[in-house]
N, C-alpha and C positions, 0 to 999 in steps of 0.2 A: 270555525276558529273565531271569526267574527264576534259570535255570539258570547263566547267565552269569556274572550277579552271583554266584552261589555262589562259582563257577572264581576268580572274582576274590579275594573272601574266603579261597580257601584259598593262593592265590600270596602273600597278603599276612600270612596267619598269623604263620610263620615271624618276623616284627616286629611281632608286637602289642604292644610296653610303646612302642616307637619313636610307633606310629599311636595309642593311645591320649593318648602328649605331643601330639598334634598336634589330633587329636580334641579335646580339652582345651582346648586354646586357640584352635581355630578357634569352639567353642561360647563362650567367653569375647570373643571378636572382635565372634562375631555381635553377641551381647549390649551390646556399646558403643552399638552404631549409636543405639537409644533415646536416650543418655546424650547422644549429641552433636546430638539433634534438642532435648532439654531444653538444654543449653547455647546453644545458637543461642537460644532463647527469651529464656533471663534477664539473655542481654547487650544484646540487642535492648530488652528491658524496662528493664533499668537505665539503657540511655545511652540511648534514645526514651519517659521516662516518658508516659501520658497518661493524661487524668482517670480515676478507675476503675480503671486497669490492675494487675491483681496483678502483684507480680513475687516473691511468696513462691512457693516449691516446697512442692508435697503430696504428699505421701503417704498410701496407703490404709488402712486402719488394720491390714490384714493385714500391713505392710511389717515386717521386720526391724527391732529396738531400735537396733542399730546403724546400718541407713537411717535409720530419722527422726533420731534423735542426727545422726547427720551432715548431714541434713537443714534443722535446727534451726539448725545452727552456720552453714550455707552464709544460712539466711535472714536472719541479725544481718548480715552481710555485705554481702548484696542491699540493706538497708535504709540503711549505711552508704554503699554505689555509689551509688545513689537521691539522698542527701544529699549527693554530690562524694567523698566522704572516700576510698575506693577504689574507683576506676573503671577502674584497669588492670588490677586483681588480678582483678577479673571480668573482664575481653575476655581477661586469659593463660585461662580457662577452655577456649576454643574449641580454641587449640593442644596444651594440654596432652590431650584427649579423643583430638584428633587421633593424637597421640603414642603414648598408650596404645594406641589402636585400631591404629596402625600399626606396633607392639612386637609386637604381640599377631598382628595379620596375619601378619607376615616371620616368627616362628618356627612358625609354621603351617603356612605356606607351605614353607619348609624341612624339618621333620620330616616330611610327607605327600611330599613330592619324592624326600628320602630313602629314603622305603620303597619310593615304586614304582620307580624306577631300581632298587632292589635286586631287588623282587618280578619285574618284567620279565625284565634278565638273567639270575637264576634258570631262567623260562621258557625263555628262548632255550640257554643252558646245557641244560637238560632236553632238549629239544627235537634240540638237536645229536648229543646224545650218544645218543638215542633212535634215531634214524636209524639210528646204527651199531652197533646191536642186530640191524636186522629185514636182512633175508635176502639177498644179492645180486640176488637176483630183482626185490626191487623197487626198485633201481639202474636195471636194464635196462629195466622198464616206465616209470619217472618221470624226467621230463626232468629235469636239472643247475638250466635258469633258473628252473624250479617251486621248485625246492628252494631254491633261493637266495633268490627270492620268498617261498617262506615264514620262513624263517630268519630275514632281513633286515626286508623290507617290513612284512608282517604283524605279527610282532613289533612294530615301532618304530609302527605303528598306536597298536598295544595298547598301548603305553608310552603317548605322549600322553594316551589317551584316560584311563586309570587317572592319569595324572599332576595333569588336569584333575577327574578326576570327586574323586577324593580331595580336593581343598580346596574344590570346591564341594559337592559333596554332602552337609556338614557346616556350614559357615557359613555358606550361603548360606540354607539350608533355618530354623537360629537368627534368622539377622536378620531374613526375613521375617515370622515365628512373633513375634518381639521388637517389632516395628516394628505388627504389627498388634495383639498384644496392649494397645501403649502408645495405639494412638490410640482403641481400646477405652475402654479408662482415661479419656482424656482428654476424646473426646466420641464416645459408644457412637451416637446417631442419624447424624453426619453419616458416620461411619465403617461403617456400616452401608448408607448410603446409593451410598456410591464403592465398595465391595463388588461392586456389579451390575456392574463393569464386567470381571471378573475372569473370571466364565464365559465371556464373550465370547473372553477372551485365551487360553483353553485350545483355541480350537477352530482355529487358526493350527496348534498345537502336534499338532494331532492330524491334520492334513489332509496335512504334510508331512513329517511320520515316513516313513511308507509310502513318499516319494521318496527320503526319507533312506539308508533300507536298501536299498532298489533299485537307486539311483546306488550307494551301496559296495560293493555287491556287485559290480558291473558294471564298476568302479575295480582293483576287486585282478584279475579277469580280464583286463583289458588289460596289468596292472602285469606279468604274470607271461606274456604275452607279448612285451611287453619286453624280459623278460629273458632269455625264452630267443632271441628276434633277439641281442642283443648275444652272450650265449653262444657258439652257434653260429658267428657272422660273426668272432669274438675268437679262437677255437678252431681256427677254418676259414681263419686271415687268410693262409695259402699258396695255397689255392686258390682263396680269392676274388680275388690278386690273379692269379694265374696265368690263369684264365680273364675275368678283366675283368667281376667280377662286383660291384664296389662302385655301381655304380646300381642294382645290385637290391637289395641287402641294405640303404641307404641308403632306398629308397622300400620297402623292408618297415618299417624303423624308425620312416620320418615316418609312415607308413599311423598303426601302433597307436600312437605318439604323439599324431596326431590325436585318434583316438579318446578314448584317455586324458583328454586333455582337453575332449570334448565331454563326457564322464560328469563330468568333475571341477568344472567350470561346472553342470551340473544339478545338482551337489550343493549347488555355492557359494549357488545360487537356494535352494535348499530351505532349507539352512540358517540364511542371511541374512533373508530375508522375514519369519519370524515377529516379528524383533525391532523394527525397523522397526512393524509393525501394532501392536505389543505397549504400544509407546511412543503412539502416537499413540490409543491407547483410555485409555491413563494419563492422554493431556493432555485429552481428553474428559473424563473424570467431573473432573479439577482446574479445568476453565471450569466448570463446574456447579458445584461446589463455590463456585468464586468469584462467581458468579452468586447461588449462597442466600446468601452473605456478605455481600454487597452490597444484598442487597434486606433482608434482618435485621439490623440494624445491634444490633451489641450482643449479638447469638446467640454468636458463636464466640469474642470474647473480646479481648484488647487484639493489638495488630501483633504481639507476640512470639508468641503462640499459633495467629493465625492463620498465622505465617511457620513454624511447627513444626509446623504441621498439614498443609502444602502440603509441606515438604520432608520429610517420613514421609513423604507419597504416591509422591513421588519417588524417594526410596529404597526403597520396596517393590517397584517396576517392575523395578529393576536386576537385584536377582535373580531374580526372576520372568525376566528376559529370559536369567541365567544359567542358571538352569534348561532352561529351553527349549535352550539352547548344548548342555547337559549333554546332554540326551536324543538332542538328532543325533550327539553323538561317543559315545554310548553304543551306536546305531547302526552308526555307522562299527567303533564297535570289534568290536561282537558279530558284523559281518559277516566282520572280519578276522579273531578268535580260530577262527572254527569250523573252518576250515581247519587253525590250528596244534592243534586238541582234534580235530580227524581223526585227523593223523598219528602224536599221542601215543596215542592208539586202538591205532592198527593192531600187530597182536601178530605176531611173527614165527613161522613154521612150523615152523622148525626147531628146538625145544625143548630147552633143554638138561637135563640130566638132573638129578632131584632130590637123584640119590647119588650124584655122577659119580665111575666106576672111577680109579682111577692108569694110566696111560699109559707104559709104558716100550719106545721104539722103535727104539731101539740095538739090535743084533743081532736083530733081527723080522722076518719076512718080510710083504707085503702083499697081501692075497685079496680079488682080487674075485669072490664067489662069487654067482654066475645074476643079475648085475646089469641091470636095464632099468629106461631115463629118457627122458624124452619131457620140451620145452620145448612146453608148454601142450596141442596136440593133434598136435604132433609130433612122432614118434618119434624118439631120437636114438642111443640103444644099447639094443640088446636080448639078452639072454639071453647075456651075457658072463661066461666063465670064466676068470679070470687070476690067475697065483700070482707075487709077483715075490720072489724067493729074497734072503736078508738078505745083503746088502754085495754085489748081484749089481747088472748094468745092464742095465735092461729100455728099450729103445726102440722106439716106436711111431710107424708108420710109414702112412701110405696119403692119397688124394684127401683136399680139403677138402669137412668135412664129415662124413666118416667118424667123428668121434664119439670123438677120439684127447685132445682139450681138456676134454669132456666127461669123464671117465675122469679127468683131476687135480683138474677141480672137485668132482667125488664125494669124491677122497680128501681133501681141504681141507675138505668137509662144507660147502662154498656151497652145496648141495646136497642133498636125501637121494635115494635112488633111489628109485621108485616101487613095483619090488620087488627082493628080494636084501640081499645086507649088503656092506660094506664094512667088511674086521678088518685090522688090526695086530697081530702076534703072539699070533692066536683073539679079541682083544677088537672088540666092535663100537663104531666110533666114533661112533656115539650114543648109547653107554653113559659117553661119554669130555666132560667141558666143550671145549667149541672154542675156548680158549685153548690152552689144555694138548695138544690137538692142534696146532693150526696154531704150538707154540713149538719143536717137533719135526718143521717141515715148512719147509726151505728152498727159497726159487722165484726163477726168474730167467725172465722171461715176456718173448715175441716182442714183445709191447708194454713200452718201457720205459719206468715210471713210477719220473721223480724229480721233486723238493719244489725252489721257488727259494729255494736255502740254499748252503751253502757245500760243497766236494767231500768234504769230513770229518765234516760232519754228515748227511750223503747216503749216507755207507758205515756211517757209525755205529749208523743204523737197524739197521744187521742185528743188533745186540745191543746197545742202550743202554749206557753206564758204561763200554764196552773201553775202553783204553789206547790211549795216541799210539800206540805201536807195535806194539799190534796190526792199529789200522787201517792203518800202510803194511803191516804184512806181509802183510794183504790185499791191500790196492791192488797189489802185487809181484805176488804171485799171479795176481791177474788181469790183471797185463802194463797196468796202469792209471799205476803210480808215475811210469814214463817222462816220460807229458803232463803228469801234474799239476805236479812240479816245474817242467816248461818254461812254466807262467802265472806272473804278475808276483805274486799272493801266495800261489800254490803252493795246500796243502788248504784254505788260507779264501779262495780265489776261490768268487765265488757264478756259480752254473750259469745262471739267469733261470729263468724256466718251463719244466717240461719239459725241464729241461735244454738251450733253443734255443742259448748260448755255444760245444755241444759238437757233433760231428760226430756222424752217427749209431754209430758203432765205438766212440767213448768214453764215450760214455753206455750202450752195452751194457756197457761191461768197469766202468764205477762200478757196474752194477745183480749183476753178477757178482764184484765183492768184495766187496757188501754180503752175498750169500749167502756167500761164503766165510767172512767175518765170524761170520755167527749158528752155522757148526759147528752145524748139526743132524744127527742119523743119518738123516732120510731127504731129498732132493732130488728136486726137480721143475724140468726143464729144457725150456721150451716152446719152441723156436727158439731157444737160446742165445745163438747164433753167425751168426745171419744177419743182422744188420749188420754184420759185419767182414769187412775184404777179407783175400783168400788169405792175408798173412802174418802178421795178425792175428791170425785164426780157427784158423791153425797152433799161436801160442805160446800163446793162452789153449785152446784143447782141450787143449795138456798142460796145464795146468795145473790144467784142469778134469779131466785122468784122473788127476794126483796128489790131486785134491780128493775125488773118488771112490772110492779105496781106503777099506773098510771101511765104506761106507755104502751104504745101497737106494737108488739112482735112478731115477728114471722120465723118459726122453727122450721127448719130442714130435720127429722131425726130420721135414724137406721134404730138407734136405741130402743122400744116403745115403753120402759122405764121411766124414758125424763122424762116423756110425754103424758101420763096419764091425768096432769090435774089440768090439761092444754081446756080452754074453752071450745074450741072447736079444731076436731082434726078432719084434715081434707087426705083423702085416700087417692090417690093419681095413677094411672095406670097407660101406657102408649101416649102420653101428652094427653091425658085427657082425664076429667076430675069422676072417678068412679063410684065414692062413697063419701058421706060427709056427716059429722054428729061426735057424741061426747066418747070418752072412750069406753063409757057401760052401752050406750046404744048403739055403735058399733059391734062390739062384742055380743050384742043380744041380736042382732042381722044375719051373723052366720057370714060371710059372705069374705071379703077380699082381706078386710082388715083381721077379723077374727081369724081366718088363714096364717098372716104374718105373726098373728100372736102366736097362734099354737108354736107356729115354727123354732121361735124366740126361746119359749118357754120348756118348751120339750113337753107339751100337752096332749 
C-alpha cells in the first residue's frame, strides 16, 4: 500500500500549491465541526435555561488571547440571550458555523477534484503515449480490449478513487482528531469511556479489506474480458453476421457480464457492511452513555452539554465510517493502478540510440547483410543476403509465409534481427533514432489502415502541413481524385472506420496517395494493388512507376503482373532467398519462380 500511495504522491506533485489550497482548508473544515457541536450548546442553553446551567463558554487557559477575547465578548452576549435581550443573534450562530463550514467544505472539495482530474489524465496521457514507444511485438501479443481496458477502465478507477481519497484523507482524519480532542476537553472520563467502542469498529474494517482487494481484482478481469468480447464482435461485425453468429457472441457478452456482476455485488457486500456495524456500535456506547446520564443526574452537565456531548459522538462515527469507505476504494484502486504501473514498466527492446547517427536515404542503396529472425521460437528468415541498388525496384515474390513481410518489418526496425544488420547507405539502422528512419520510409500495406476522418485528412497523414494542392496532386496520382470529387462534400467526406463508406479499390488508392504525399526516397509496397480491379490496378501502377523513378522500392507481390518490369525479383522460399534475376531470366531457369507463373497464368 506503501508503494501505492507513493505512485499517487508523485502523479499529484506536479500541483502541489493547487493541493496544499485544498489541504488547507480541508484541515480548517475539519476543525469547524467542534465549533458547531459548541454552538448547538450555547443555543440550546440560552433558549432552554435551567437551574445551574452554564451557558458561558471556556476556555483552557492554554487558548489563544485572541480565543478567549473572543470568547469573553461571545459570554456578555450569552448572558444578554439568557435575559431576552438577544435571542436571535444567538440561534443566527448555528447557521452561520454551518456556512463557514460549508465555505470551507466546497472549496476543498473543489481544489482536491481539480488536482486529481489533472493528476489522473496526466496518467492516462502517459500511459497512451507509453504504449507507443514499446515494440510492435507487443501489439501482436496483447489484445486491443486489454488495452482499452487499461487506458479507460483502470484509469477512471484510479480517478475516483484519488478523487475520493484526496478530500477524505485530509478532513476527515481533522475532524475526527477535532471532535475527540474537544470532548477530551470537555469531559475526559465519559470520553474515555465510549472510546471502548472504537477497537471493536476497526475489526469490520480489517475482515473485509482482504474481500475488498479480492473482488477488485477479480472486477478488472472480467472488465477486460468485456472488452475484448465487444472488440472482437465490433471488429468482426461482417462475419458475425455472415455466419449467423450474434447468438454466440451475444451469450459470450451476457456470460462475462454475469460475472462482472457477481464479483461487483461481492464487493458492494464488502464494502457496505462495515458501515452499517460501524454505526450501530456508535449507537451502543451512546445508550450507555445515556444510561450513566440518567442514573448521575448532575454528572454531565445542563441539556446543552449533554446535547453536545451525544452529537460529538455522532459526528465522530461519520468519519470513521468515511474512513473505512476510503480504505476499500483505496483497494479498488491499488488493484486497478498495478496493472496500469505494469505497463508503464515494460521497457521496449528495441533501444534507441544514445547518439543517433543522421540518416540520409536519398540516393542509398539497402543491405540486408546475413540477416536471421525467428517470431519467438520460430524461425522466419535465415541467413539472408540482399542488396537493393538506389532508385532500383526490387520485388519479392514467393508462398505465404516465406518471410518476404518480415524483410520490411526489419527495415522499418519493428524489429531487430536476431543476427545480421540492416544498413542504408553502410549505416546501421540501429545506429539511426526510428523516427528519423521511418520519416524516410513510405509504405502502402496489403492491409489498409485508415482514421474515421475526412478523405483530406486521411492523405494528409503522409506529411502533416501539405498544401490543398498537394494533396489533390496526390490523390490524381493515385487515380483517387476521380471518386472523391463524385461524394456530396468531396475531400471532407468522412470515410467511417476503416474506411467502411469506401469500396475496397478506394481505400487502397486514399492509402496510395497518402504515400505519394510523404515523397520519401525509399518505398515499401506490400500488395499495393490487390484490391483494385484490372483497370484500376492498370492506372494507379503507372502511376506507381512514375512515383518510383529515382527512389529504392521494395515490392511485396502475390500479383506477378505488377512485377514484370521489377529490376530485380528475389524468389523466397522457408525464409530463405531461393532465386534471384529479371523476370525473362527467371522464366528461362525453369525453376521456382517459373513454377508460380505457370500457376498464375494457367500455363
Amino acid at each position: 500500500m506503501l508503494v501505492f500511495l507513493s505512485r499517487l504522491l508523485q502523479l499529484i506533485q506536479p500541483y502541489r500549491f493547487r493541493l496544499l489550497a485544498g489541504v488547507s482548508l480541508g484541515v480548517l473544515a475539519g476543525m469547524v465541526e467542534p465549533l458547531l457541536m459548541v454552538s448547538a450548546k450555547v443555543v440550546v442553553d440560552a433558549l432552554f435555561p435551567t437551574v445551574g446551567s452554564a451557558t458561558a463558554l471556556h476556555l483552557p487557559a492554554w487558548a489563544p488571547d485572541l480565543l478567549r477575547d473572543w470568547a469573553t465578548q461571545l459570554n456578555g452576549h450569552l448572558a444578554n440571550a439568557r435575559s431576552g435581550e438577544s435571542t436571535k443573534w444567538v440561534v443566527a450562530l448555528i447557521p452561520a458555523v454551518m456556512f463557514v463550514r460549508g465555505l470551507l467544505g466546497y472549496f476543498n472539495n473543489y481544489f482536491l477534484q481539480w488536482v486529481s482530474i489533472r493528476a489522473v489524465t496526466d496518467l492516462r496521457v502517459k500511459l497512451f503515449t507509453h504504449l507507443f514507444t514499446l515494440p510492435l511485438s507487443f501489439f501482436h501479443k496483447t489484445s486491443t480490449g486489454e488495452l482499452m481496458s487499461r487506458v479507460v477502465h483502470d484509469v477512471v478507477a484510479l480517478q475516483g478513487t484519488l478523487s475520493s481519497t484526496t478530500v477524505t484523507i485530509i478532513k476527515d482524519p481533522v475532524t475526527l482528531i477535532s471532535l475527540l480532542a474537544f470532548l477530551l476537553w470537555q469531559n475526559p472520563q465519559v470520553t474515555l469511556v465510549l472510546l471502548l467502542t472504537v477497537p471493536i469498529c476497526v475489526i469490520p474494517i480489517a475482515t473485509f479489506s482482504r474481500r475488498v482487494r479480492r473482488s477488485s481484482a477479480a472486477i478488472n478481469d472480467e472488465f477486460v474480458e468485456i472488452a475484448k468480447v465487444m472488440q472482437e464482435s465490433f471488429s468482426g461485425a461482417r462475419i458475425v453476421k455472415a455466419y449467423n453468429l450474434e447468438p454466440h457472441v451475444a451469450g459470450q457478452f451476457a456470460s462475462s457480464s454475469r460475472r462482472f456482476v457477481s464479483h461487483y455485488m461481492r464487493l458492494i457486500r464488502s464494502t457496505e457492511t462495515p458501515g452499517p456495524l460501524i454505526e450501530f456500535m456508535g449507537s451502543v456506547g451512546v445508550a450507555g452513555f445515556l444510561l450513566y446520564a440518567a442514573g448521575r443526574t448532575g454528572a454531565v452537565g445542563s441539556p446543552g452539554e449533554m446535547l453536545m456531548i451525544v452529537g460529538s459522538i455522532f459526528s465522530m462515527y461519520r468519519p470513521i465510517k468515511s474512513l473505512t469507505r476510503l480504505h476499500s476504494n483505496l483497494e479498488q484502486a491499488r488493484a486497478a493502478s498495478e496493472r496500469v504501473f505494469q505497463l508503464l514498466e515494460i521497457r521496449s527492446d528495441l533501444v534507441e540510440p544514445a547518439q543517433p547517427r543522421p540518416l540520409v536515404a536519398a540516393g542509398a542503396a539497402v543491405e540486408f547483410d546475413r540477416i536471421s529472425f525467428a517470431y519467438g521460437d520460430r524461425p522466419t528468415v535465415s541467413d539472408v543476403n540482399l542488396t537493393v541498388p538506389a532508385g532500383r525496384l526490387v520485388a519479392l515474390v514467393g508462398a505465404s509465409g516465406s518471410g518476404k513481410t518480415t524483410l520490411t518489418n526489419l527495415l522499418l526496425r519493428f524489429y531487430d534481427p536476431q543476427q545480421g544488420a540492416v544498413r542504408i547507405g553502410g549505416t546501421d539502422i540501429r545506429d539511426v533514432h526510428s523516427r528519423d528512419l521511418r520519416n524516410q520510409i513510405a509504405v502502402v500495406t496489403q492491409e489498409t489502415i485508415l482514421f474515421n476522418d475526412t478523405m483530406r485528412n486521411n492523405i494528409a497523414l503522409g506529411r502533416p502541413g501539405a498544401t490543398e494542392a498537394e494533396i489533390v496532386a496526390a490523390a490524381r496520382h493515385a487515380h483517387a481524385h476521380e471518386f472523391i470529387v463524385e461524394k456530396p462534400q468531396g475531400y471532407d467526406t468522412m470515410i467511417g472506420e476503416k474506411g467502411v463508406a469506401l469500396s475496397g479499390g478506394q481505400r487502397q488508392r486514399l492509402a496510395i496517395a497518402r504515400a505519394i504525399l510523404k515523397d520519401a526516397p525509399i518505398l515499401v509496397l506490400d500488395e499495393a494493388t490487390s484490391a483494385l480491379d484490372t483497370e484500376s490496378e492498370r492506372a494507379v501502377q503507372a502511376a506507381l512507376e512514375d512515383l518510383m523513378v529515382g527512389r529504392t522500392t521494395i515490392c511485396i507481390a502475390h500479383r506477378l503482373s505488377t512485377i514484370q518490369k521489377a529490376d530485380l525479383i528475389v524468389v523466397m522460399e522457408q525464409g530463405r532467398i531461393v532465386e534471384t534475376g529479371t523476370h525473362a531470366e527467371l522464366l528461362a531457369h525453369g525453376r521456382v519462380y517459373r513454377k508460380l507463373h505457370d500457376l498464375q497464368f494457367n500455363v
